[in-house]
Residue frames as qw, qx, qy, qz and C-alpha x, y, z in Angstrom:
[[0.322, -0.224, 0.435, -0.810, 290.60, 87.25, 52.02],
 [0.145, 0.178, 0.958, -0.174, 288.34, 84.63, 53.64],
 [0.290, -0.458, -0.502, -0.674, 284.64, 85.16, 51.67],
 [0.385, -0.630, -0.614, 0.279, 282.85, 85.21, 55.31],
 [0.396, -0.529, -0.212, 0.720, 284.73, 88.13, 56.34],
 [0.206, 0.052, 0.639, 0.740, 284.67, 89.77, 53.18],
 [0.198, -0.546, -0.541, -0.609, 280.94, 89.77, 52.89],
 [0.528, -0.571, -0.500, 0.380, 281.01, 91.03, 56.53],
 [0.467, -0.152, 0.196, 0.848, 282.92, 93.78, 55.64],
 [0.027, -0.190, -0.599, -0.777, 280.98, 94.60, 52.71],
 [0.359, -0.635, -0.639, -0.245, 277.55, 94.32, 54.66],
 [0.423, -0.693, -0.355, 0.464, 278.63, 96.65, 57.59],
 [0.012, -0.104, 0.257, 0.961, 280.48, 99.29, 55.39],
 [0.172, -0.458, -0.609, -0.624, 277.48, 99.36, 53.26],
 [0.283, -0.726, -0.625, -0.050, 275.07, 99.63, 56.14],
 [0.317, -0.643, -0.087, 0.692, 277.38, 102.40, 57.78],
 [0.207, -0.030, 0.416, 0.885, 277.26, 104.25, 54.04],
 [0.260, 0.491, 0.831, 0.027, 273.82, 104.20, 53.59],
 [0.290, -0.674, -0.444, 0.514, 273.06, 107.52, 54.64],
 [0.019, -0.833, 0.084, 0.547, 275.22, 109.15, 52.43],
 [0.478, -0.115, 0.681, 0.543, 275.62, 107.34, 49.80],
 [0.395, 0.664, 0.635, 0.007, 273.14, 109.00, 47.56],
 [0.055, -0.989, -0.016, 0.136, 273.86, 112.54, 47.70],
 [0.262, -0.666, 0.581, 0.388, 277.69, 111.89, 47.47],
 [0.323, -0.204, 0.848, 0.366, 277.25, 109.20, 44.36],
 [0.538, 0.425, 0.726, -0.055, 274.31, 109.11, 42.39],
 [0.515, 0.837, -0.086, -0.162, 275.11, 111.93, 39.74],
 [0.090, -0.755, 0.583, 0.287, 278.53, 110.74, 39.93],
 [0.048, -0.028, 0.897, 0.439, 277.47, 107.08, 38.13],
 [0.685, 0.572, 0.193, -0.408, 274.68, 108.40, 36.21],
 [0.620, 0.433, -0.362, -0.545, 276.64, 107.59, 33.25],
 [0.245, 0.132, -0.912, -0.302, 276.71, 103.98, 34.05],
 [0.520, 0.317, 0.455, -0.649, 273.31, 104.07, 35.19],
 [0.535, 0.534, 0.183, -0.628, 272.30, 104.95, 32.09],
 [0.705, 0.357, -0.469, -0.394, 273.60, 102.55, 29.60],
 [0.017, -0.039, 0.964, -0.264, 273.03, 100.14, 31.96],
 [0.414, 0.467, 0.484, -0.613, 269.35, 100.91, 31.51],
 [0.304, 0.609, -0.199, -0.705, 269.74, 101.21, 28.04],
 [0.242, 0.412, -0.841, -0.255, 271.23, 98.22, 27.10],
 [0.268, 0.177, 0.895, -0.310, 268.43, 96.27, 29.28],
 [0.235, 0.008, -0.427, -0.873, 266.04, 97.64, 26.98],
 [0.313, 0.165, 0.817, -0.455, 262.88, 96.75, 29.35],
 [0.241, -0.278, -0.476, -0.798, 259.62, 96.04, 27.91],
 [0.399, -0.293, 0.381, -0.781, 256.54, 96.63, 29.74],
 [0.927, -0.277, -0.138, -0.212, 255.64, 93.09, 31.97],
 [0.639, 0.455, -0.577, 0.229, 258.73, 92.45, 31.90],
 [0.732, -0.680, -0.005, 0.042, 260.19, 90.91, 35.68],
 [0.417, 0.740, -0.320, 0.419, 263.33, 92.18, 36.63],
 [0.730, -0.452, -0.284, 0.426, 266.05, 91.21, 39.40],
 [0.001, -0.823, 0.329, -0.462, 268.53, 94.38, 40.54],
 [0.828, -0.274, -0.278, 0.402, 271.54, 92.82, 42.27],
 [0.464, -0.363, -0.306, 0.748, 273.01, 94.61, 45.02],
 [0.305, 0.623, 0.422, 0.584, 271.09, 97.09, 44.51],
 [0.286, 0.010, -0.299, 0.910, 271.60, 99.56, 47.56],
 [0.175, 0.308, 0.444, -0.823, 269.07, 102.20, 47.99],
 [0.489, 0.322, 0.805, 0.098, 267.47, 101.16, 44.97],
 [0.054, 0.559, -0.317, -0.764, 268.66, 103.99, 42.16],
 [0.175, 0.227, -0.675, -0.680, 268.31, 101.75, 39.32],
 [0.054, 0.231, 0.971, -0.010, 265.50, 99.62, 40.70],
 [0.209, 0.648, 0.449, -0.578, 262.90, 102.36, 40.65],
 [0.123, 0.504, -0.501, -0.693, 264.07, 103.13, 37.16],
 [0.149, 0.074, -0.932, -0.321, 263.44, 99.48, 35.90],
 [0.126, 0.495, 0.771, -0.381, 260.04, 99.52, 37.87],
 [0.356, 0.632, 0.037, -0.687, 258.64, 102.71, 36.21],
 [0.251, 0.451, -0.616, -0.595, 260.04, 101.22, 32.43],
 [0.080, -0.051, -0.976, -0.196, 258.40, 98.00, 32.85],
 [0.283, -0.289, -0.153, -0.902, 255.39, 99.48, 34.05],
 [0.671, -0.280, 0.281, -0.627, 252.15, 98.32, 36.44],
 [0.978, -0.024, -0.011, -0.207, 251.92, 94.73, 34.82],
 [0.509, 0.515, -0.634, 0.271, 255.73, 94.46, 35.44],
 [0.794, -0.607, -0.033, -0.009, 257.42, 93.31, 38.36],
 [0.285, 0.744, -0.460, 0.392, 261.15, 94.70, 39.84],
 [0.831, -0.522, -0.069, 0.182, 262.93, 92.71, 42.91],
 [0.086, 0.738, -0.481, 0.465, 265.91, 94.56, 44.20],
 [0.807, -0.536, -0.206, 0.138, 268.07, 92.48, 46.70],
 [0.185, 0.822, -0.417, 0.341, 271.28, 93.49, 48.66],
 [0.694, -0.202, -0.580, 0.376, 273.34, 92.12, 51.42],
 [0.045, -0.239, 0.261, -0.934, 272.92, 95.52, 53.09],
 [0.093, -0.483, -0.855, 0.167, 269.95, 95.62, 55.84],
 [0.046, -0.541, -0.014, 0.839, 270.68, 98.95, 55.98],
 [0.183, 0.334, -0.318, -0.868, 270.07, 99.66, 52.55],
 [0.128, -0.485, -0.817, -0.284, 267.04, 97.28, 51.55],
 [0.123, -0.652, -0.611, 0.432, 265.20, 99.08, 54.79],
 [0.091, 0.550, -0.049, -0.829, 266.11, 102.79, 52.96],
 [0.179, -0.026, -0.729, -0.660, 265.02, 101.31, 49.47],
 [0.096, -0.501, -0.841, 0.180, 261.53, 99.75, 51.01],
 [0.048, -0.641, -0.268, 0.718, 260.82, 103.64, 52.35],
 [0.255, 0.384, -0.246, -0.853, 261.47, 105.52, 49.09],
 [0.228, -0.256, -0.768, -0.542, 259.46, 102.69, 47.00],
 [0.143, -0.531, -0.681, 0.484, 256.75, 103.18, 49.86],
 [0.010, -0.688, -0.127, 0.715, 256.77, 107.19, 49.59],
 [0.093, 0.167, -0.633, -0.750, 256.99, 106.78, 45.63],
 [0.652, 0.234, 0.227, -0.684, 253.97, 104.45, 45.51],
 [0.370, 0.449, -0.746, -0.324, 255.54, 102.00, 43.68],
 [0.856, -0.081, 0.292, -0.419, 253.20, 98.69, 43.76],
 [0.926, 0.334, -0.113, 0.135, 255.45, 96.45, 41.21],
 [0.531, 0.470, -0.595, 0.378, 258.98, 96.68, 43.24],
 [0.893, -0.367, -0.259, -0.019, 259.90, 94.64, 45.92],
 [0.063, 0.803, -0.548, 0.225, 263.26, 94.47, 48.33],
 [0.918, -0.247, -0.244, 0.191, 264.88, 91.08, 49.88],
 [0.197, -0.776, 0.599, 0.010, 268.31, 90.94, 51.85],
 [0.985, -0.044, 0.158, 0.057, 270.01, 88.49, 50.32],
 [0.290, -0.734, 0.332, 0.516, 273.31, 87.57, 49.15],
 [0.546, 0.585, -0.300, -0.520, 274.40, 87.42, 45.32],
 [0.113, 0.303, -0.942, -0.092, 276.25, 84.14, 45.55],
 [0.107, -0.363, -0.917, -0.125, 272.86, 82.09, 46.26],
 [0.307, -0.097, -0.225, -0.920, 269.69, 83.82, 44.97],
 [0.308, 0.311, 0.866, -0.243, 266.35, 82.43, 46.94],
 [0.648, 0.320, 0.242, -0.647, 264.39, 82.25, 43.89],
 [0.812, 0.112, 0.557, -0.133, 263.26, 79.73, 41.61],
 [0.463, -0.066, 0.602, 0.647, 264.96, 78.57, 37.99],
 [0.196, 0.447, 0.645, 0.588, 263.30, 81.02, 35.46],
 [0.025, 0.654, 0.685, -0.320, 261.82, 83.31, 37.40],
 [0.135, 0.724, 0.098, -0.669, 262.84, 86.11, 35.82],
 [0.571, 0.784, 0.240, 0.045, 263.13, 88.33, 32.35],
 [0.208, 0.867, -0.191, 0.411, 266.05, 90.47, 33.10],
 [0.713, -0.473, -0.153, 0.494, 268.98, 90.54, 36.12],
 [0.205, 0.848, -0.037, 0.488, 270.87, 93.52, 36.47],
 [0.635, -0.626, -0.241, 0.383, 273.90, 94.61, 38.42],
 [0.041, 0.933, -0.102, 0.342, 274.92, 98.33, 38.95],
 [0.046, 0.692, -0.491, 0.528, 278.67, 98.64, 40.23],
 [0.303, -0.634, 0.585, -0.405, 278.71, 95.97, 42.52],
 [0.952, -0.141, 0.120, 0.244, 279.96, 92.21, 41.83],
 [0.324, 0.429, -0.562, 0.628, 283.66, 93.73, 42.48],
 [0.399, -0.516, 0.488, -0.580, 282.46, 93.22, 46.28],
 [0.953, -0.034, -0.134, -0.270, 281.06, 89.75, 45.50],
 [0.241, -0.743, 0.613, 0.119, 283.85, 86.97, 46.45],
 [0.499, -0.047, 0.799, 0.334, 282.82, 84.86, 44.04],
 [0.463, 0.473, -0.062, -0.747, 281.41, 86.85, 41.37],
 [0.269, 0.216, -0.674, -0.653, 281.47, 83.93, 39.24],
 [0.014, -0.404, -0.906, 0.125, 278.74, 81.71, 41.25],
 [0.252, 0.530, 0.382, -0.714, 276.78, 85.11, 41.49],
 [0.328, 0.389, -0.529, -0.680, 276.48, 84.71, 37.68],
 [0.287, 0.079, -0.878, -0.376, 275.95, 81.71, 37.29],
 [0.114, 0.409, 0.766, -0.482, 273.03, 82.24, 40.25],
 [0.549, 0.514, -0.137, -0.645, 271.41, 85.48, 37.79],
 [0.328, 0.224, -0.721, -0.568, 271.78, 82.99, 34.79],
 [0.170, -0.145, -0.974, -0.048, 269.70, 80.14, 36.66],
 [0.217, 0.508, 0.544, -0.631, 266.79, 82.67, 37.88],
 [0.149, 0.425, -0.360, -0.817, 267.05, 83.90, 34.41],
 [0.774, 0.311, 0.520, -0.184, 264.28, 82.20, 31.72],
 [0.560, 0.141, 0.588, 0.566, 265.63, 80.89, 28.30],
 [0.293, 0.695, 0.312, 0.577, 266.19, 84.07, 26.43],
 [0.307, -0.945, -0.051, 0.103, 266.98, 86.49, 29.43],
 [0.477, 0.711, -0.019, 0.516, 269.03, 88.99, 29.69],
 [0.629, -0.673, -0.238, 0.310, 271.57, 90.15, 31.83],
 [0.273, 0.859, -0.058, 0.429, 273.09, 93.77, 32.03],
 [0.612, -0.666, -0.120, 0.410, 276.16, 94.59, 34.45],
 [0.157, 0.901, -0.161, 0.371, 278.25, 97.87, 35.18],
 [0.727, -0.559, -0.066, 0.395, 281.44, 97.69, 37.04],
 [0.044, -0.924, 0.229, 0.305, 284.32, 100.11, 37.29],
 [0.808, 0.456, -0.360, 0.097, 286.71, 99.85, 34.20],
 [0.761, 0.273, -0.338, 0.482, 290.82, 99.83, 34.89],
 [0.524, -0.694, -0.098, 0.483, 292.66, 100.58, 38.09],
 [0.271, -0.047, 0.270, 0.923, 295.41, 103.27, 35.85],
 [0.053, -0.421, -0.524, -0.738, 291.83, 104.94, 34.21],
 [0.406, -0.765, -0.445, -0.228, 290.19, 105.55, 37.65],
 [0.229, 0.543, -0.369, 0.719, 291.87, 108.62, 39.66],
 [0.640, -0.587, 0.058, -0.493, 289.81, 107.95, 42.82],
 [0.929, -0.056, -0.364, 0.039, 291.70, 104.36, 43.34],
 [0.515, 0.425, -0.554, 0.497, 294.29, 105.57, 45.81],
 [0.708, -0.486, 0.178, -0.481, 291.83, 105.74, 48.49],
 [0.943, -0.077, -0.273, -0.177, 292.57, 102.10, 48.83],
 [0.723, 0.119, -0.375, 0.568, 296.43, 101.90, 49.43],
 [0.055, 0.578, -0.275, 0.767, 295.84, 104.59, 51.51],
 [0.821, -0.334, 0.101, -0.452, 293.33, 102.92, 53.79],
 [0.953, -0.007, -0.225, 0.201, 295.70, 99.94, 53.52],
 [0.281, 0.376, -0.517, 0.716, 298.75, 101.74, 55.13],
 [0.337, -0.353, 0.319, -0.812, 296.23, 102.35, 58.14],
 [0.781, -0.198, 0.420, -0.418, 294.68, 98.83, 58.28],
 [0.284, -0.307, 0.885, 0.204, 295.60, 94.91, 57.79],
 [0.476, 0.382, 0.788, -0.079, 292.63, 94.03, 56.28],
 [0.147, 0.064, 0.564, 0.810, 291.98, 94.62, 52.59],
 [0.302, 0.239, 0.099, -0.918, 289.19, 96.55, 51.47],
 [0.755, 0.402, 0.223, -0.467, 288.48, 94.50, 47.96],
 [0.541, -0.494, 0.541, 0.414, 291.08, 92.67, 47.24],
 [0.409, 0.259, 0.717, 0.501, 289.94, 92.23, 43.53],
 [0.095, 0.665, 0.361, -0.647, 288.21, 95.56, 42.86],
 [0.287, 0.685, -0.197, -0.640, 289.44, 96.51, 39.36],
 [0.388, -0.306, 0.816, 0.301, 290.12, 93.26, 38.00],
 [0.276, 0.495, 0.811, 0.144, 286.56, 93.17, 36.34],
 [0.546, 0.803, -0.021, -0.238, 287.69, 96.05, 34.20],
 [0.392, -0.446, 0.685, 0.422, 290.73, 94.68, 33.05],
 [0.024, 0.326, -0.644, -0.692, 290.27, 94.33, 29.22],
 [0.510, -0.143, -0.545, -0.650, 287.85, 91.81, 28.57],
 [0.014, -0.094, 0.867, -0.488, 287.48, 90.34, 31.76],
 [0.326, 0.033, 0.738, -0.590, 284.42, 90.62, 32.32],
 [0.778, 0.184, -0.092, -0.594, 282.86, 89.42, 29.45],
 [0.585, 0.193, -0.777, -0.128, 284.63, 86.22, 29.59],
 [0.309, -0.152, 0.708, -0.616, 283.67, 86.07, 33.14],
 [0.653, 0.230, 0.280, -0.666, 280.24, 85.83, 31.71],
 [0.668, 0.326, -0.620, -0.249, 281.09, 83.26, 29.17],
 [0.098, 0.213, -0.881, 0.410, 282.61, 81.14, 31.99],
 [0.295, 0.138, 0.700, -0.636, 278.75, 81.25, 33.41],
 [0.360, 0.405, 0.821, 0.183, 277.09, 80.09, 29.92],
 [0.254, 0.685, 0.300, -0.614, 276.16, 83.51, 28.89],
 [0.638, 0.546, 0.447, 0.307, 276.06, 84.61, 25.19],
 [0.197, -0.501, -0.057, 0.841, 277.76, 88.16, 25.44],
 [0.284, 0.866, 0.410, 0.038, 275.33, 90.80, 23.46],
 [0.214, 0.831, 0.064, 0.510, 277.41, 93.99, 23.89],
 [0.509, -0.427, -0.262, 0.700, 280.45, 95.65, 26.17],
 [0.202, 0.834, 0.054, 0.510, 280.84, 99.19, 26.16],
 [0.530, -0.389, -0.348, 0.668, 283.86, 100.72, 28.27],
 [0.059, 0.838, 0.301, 0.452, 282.67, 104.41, 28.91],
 [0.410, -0.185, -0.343, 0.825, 285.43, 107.07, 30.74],
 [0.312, -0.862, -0.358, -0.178, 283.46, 109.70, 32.38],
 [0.216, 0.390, -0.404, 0.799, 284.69, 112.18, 35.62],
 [0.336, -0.716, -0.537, 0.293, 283.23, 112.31, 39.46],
 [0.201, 0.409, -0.253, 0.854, 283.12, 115.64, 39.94],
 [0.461, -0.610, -0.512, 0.390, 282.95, 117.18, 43.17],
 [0.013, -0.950, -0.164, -0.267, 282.52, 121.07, 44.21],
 [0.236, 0.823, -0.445, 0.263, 285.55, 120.85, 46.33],
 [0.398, 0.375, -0.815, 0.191, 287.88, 118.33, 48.50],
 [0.452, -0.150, 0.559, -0.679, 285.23, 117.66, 51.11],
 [0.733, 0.260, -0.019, -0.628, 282.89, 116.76, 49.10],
 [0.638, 0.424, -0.638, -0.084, 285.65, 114.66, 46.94],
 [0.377, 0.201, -0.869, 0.249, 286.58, 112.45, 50.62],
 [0.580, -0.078, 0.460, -0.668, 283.14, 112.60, 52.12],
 [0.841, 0.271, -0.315, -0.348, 281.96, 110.09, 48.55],
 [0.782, 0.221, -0.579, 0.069, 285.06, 107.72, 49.60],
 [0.225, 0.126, -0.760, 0.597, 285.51, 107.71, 53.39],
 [0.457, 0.084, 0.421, -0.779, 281.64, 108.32, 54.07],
 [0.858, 0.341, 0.180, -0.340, 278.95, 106.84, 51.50],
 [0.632, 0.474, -0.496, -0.360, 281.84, 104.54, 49.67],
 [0.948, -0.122, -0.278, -0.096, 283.22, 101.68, 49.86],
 [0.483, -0.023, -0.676, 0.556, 285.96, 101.72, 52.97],
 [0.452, -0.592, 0.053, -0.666, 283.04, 103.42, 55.21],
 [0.880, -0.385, -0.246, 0.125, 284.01, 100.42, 57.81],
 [0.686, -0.257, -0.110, 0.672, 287.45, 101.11, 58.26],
 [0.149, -0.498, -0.027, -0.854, 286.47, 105.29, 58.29],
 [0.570, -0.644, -0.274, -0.431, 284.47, 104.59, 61.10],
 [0.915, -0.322, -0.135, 0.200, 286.78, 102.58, 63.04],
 [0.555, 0.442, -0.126, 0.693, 289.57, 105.39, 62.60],
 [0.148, -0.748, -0.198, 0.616, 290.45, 108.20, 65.77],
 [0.212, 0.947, 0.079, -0.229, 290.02, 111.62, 64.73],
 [0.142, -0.750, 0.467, 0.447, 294.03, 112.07, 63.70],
 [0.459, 0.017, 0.746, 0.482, 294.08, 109.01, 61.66],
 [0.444, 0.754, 0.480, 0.056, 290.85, 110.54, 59.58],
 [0.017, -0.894, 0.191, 0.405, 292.63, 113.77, 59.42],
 [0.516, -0.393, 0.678, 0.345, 295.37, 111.73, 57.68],
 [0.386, 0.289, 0.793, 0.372, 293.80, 109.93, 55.00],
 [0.333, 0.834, 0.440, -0.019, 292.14, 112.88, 54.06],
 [0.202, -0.850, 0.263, 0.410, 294.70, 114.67, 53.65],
 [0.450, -0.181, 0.811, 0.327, 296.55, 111.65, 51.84],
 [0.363, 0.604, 0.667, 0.241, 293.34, 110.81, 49.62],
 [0.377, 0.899, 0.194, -0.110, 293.31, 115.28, 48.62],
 [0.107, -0.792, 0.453, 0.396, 296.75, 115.34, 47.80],
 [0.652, 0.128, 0.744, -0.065, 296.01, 112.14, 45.62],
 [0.353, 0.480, 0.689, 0.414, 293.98, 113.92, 43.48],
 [0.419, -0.469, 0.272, 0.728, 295.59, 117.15, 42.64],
 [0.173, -0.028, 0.757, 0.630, 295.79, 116.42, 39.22],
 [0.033, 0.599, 0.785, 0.152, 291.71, 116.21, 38.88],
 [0.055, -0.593, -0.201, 0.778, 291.28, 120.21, 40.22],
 [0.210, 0.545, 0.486, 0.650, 288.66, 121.96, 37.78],
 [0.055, -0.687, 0.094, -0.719, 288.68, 125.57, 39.22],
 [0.444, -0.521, 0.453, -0.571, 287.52, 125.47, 42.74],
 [0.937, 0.061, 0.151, -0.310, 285.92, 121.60, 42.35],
 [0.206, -0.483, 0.794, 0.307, 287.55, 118.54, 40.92],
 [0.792, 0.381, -0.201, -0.432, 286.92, 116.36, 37.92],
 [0.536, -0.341, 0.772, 0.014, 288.30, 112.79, 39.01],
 [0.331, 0.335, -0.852, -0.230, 289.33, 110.62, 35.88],
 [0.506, -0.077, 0.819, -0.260, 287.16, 107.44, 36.37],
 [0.478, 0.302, -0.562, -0.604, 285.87, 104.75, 34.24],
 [0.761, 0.061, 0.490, -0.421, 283.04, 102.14, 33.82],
 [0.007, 0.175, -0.925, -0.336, 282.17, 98.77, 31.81],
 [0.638, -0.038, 0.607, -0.473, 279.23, 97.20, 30.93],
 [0.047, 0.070, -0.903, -0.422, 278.32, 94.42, 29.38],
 [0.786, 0.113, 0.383, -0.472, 274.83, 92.54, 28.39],
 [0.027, -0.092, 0.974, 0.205, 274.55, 88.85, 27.65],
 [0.680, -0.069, -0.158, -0.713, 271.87, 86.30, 27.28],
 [0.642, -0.015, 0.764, -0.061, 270.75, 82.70, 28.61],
 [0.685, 0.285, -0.465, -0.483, 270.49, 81.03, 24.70],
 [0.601, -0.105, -0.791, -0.049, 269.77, 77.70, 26.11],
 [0.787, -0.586, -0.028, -0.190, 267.82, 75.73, 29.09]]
């Protein structure tokens, strides 16, 4: 897919998810939240980037752990979702985190600026995830650290037939590379490829659960990631793919609710040299 369109794609879904993307995802990747948080091990000053960070879940985390004399910059390519992250750091009170729109492939800030980079679940949208690396590694100061979470293996994540379903219904690919950066080691050699020093992977299999098949194709046809081509559907086609995307996942039914099969990756590196 042409990268223009792509991040076009990716910036209008996103802004059309915004809404719901909390409520329908944030307990479902708490657990790569959290050892994505873990593995950054902040200390307090510390200055911290948060790519693509959406409504800013993990930036408000990394703001509170580095504390007053820290500093947290969350960007996105969403307008939508900087403008809902701005509010809740607003209504929190949060004086050390910040929001930009920007995009991940060329970071406006200076060589070193930070301590830390961090991306939660979302260079698989990037279309060159390796320049977005090798942009976190050049904001990054000698000795930083960088922590990312993406989804592991297309076969280990039961949610992934959304996609070929949405493809039977439109020409245009969702993400054309979505699972490749869990494929085995992929993505720590990505990070080699971008001068890093790889610290630590950890592939962690987990479940989305949902309360019952709404719930399970509101997360991926409302707050996920084909919320463009959901919108752009008549009523019968939606009827369809929901239908398609709960007969999908069958298999995942825990009593009334379901427990969808899904897995994460993360890795942290370091910059060991200027």
């Amino acid at each position: 897919m042409d990268a223009k369109l792509q991040r076009r794609i990716q910036r209008y879904g996103w802004d059309l998810a915004v809404r719901d993307y909390e409520a329908l995802w944030q307990a479902q990747l708490s657990d790569a939240h959290t050892a994505l948080l873990q593995m950054a091990a902040f200390a307090p000053g510390d200055r911290v980037l948060d790519v693509a960070c959406g409504t800013g879940l993990i930036t408000f985390e990394a703001a509170r752990a580095v504390g007053p004399r820290g500093e947290v910059v969350g960007i996105d390519l969403s307008g939508a979702m900087v403008h809902a992250a701005q509010q809740r750091a607003e209504e929190q009170e949060l004086s050390n985190v910040a929001f930009a729109q920007m995009d991940a492939e060329a970071l406006h800030f200076p060589k070193g600026r930070f301590d830390t980079a961090l991306c939660a679940l979302g260079l698989m949208y990037v279309p060159d995830p390796l320049q977005s690396l090798r942009e976190m590694r050049r904001v990054l100061r000698p000795g930083g650290r960088i922590v990312l979470a993406v989804w592991g293996r297309r076969a280990h994540c039961g949610w992934a037939s959304v996609f070929p379903i949405v493809a039977d219904e439109v020409s245009s690919d969702v993400c054309p590379l979505f699972f490749d950066l869990g494929n085995a080691d992929a993505l720590t050699r990505l990070c080699a490829d971008a001068s890093f020093q790889i610290r630590e992977e950890r592939r962690i299999a987990t479940e989305l659960r949902y309360p019952d098949a709404e719930h399970a194709c509101n997360a991926m046809f409302i707050g996920g990631p084909v919320a463009l081509a959901w919108s752009r559907f008549d009523e019968p086609t939606r009827q369809r793919v929901r239908a398609a995307y709960a007969r999908s996942i069958e298999g995942a039914r825990s009593g009334c609710g379901y427990a969808i099969p899904a897995e994460f990756v993360v890795v942290s590196a370091e910059v060991t040299d200027e």
